[in-house]
GUZA-573060 format. One line per 10 residues: for each residue x, y, z of N, C-alpha, C. Coordinates in steps of 0.05 Angstrom, whole numbers, plus 5000, padded with zeros to 4 digits. Layout:
% residues N
X Y Z X Y Z X Y Z | ... .
% end
This chain:
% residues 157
6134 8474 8386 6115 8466 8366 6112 8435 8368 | 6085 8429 8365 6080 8403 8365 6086 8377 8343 | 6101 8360 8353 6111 8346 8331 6087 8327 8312 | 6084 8334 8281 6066 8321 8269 6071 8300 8247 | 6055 8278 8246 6071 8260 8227 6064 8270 8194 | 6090 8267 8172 6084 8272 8156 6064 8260 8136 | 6053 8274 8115 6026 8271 8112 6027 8271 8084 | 6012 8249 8068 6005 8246 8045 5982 8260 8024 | 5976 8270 8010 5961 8284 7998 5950 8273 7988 | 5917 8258 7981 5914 8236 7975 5876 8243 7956 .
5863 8234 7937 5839 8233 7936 5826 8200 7941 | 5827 8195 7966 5820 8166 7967 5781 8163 7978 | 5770 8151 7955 5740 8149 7955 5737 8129 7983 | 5724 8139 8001 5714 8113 8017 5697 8116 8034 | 5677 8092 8053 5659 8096 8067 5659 8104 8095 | 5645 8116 8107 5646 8128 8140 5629 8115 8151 | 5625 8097 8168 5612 8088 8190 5608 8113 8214 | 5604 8125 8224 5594 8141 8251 5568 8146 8271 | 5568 8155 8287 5540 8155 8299 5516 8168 8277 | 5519 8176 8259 5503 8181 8233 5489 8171 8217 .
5510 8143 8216 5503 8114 8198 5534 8124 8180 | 5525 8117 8154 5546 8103 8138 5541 8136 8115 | 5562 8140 8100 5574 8170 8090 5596 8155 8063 | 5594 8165 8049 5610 8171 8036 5626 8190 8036 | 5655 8186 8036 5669 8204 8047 5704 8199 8023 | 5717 8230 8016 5740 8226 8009 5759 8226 8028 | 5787 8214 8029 5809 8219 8039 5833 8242 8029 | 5829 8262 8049 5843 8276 8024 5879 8283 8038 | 5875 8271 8058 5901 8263 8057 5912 8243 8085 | 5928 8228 8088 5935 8207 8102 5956 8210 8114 .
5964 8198 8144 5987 8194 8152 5982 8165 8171 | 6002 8171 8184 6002 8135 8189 5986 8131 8227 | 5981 8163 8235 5964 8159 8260 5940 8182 8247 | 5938 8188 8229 5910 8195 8222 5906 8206 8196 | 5880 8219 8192 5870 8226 8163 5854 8255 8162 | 5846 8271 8136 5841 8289 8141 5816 8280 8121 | 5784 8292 8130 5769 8265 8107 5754 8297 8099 | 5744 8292 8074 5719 8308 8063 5692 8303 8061 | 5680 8304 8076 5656 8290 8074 5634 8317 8072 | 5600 8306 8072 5575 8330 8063 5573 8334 8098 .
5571 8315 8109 5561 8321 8149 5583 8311 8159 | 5601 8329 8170 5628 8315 8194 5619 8313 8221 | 5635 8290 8225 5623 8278 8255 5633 8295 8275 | 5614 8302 8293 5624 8321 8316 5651 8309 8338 | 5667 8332 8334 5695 8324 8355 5686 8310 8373 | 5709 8286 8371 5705 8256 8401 5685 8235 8388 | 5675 8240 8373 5669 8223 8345 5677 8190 8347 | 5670 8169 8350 5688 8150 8335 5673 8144 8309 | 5705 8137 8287 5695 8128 8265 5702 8102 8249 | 5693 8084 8233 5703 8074 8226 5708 8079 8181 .
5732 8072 8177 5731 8076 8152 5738 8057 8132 | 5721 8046 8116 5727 8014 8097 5727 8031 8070 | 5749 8014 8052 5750 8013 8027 5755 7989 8017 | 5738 7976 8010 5742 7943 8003 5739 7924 8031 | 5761 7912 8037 5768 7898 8056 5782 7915 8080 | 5795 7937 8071 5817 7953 8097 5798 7969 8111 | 5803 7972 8136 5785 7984 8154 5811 8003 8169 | 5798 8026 8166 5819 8051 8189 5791 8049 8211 | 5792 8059 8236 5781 8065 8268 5798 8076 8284 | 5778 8104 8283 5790 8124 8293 5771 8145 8304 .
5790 8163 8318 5765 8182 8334 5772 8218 8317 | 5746 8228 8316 5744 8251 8303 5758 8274 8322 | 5782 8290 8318 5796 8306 8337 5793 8335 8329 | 5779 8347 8302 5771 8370 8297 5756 8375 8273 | 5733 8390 8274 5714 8391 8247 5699 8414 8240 | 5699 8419 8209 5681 8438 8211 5666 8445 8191 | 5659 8460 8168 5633 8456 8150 5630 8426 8139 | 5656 8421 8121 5652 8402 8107 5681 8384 8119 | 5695 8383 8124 5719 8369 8136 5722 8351 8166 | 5735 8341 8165 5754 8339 8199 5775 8324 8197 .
5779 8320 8212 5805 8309 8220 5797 8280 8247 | 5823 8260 8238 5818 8238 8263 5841 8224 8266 | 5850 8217 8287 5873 8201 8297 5854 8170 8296 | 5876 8150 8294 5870 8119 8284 5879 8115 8319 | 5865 8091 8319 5873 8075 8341 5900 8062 8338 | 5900 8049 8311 5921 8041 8302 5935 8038 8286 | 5962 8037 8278 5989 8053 8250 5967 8045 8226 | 5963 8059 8210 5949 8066 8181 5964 8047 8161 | 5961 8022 8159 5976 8016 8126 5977 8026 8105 | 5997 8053 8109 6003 8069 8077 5990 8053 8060 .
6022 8035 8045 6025 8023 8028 6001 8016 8017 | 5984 7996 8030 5955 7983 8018 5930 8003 8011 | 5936 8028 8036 5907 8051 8016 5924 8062 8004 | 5948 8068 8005 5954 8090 7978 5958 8072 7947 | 5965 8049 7948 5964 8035 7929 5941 8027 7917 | 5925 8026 7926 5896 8019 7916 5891 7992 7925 | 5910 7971 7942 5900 7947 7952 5881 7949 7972 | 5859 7936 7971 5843 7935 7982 5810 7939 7964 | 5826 7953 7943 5797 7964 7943 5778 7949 7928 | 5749 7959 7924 5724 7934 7911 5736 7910 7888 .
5757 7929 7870 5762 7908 7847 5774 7883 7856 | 5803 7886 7881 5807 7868 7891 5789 7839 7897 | 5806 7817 7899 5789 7795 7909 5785 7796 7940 | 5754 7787 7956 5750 7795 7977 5751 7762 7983 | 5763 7761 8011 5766 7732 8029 5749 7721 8037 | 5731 7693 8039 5719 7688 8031 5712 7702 8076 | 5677 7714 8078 5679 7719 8115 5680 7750 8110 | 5692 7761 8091 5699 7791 8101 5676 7817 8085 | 5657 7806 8074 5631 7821 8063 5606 7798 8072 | 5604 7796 8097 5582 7777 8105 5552 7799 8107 .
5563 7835 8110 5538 7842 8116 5524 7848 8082 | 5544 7851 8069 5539 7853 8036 5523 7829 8031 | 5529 7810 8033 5514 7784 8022 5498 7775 8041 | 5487 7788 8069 5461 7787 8084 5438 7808 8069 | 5457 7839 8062 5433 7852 8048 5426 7844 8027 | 5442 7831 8006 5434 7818 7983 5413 7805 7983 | 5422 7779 8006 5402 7758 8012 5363 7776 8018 | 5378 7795 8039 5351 7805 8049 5336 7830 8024 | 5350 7837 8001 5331 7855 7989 5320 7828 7963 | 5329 7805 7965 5333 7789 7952 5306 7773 7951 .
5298 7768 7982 5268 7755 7992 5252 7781 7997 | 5262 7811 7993 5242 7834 7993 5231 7839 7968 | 5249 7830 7949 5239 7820 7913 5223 7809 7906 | 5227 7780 7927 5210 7758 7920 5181 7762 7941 | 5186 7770 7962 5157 7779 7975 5149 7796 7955 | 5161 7819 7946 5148 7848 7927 5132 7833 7912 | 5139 7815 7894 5125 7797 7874 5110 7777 7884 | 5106 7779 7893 5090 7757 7910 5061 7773 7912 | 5072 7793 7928 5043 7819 7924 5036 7823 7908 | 5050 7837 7890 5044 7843 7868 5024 7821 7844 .
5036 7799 7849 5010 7779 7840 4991 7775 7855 | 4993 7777 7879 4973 7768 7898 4952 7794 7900 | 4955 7815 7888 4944 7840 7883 4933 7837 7856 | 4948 7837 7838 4932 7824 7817 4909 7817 7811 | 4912 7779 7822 4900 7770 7829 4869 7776 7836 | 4877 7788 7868 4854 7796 7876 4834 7813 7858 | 4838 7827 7848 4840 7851 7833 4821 7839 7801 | 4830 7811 7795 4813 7808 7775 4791 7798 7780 | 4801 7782 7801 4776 7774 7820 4751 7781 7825 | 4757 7810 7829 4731 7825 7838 4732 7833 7810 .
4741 7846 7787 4729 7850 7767 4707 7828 7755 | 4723 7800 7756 4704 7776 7757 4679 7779 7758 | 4674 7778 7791 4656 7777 7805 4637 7797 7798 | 4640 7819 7795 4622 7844 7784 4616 7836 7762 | 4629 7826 7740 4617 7824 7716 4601 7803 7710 | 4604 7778 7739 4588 7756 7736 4557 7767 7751 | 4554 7791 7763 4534 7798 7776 4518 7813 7757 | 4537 7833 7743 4517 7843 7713 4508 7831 7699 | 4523 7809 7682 4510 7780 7676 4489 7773 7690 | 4494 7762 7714 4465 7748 7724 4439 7767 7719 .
4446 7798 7732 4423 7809 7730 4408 7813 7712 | 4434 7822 7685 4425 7831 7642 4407 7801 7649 | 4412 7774 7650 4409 7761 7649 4382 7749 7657 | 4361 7754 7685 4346 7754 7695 4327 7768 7681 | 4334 7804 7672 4316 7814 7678 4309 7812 7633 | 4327 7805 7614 4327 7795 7588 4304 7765 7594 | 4306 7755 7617 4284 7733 7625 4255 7735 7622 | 4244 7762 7646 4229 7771 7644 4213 7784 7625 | 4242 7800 7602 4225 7801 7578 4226 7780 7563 | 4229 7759 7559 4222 7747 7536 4193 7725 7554 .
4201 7713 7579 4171 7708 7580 4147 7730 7582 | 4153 7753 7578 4130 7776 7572 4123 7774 7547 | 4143 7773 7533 4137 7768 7502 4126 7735 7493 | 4140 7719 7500 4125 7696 7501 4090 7684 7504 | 4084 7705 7522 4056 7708 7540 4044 7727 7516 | 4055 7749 7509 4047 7762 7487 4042 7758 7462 | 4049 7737 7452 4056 7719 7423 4030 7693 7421 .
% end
């Protein structure tokens, strides 16, 4: 029988990086060369994955899967202590370098705000513009042809 390391029973919330993109995924249980995860789409066996909760990162490769589960061996020893304790996770303080792609998407949905609004007036804008314009053309015309009648009437008088 094959020797296996003993294994923690665990509900730990955290994210999946894979050839997929990014997953939300539980831990549902831990040992110190791998994890057993719950996720909606498991990454096909030979898999690499990576897994963040806060600042801690597990990387590892997927070794068996199937509706909703799998299984993965870590490249390297699992720091119990810090995921089973909850260090690491969002509430913690993060170092200042270690959420640079967090505060790039910020930045970038940030100037997608400020472009959005930008259109959005600039649509406006346009928008009254031509109401403007149309209503300065009814004008001119009410305007011309109220002309016509009163020098008709004028001529008439």
């Amino acid at each position: 029988m094959k020797y296996r390391q003993p294994r923690q029973s665990t509900l730990i919330a955290a994210r999946m990086n894979s050839e997929a993109g990014w997953s939300d995924v539980v831990i549902r249980n831990l040992s110190t060369n791998g994890a057993m995860l719950q996720v909606r789409t498991p990454p096909r066996r030979g898999t690499y994955v990576e897994l963040r909760r806060g600042t801690s990162v597990i990387v590892g490769r997927t070794v068996w899967s199937d509706a909703s589960r799998c299984g993965i061996r870590t490249q390297d020893r699992v720091p119990m202590e810090s995921w089973l304790s909850g260090a690491g996770s969002q509430a913690d303080a993060i170092e200042p370098g270690h959420e640079r792609r967090r505060l790039r998407r910020a930045e970038r949905n940030r100037r997608w705000i400020d472009a959005r609004s930008f259109g959005d007036v600039a649509q406006s804008s346009a928008i009254t513009l031509l109401f403007l314009s149309v209503a300065l053309v009814a004008l001119h015309a009410a305007y011309q042809r109220l002309d016509v009648v009163m020098i008709a009437l004028r001529g008439a008088l």
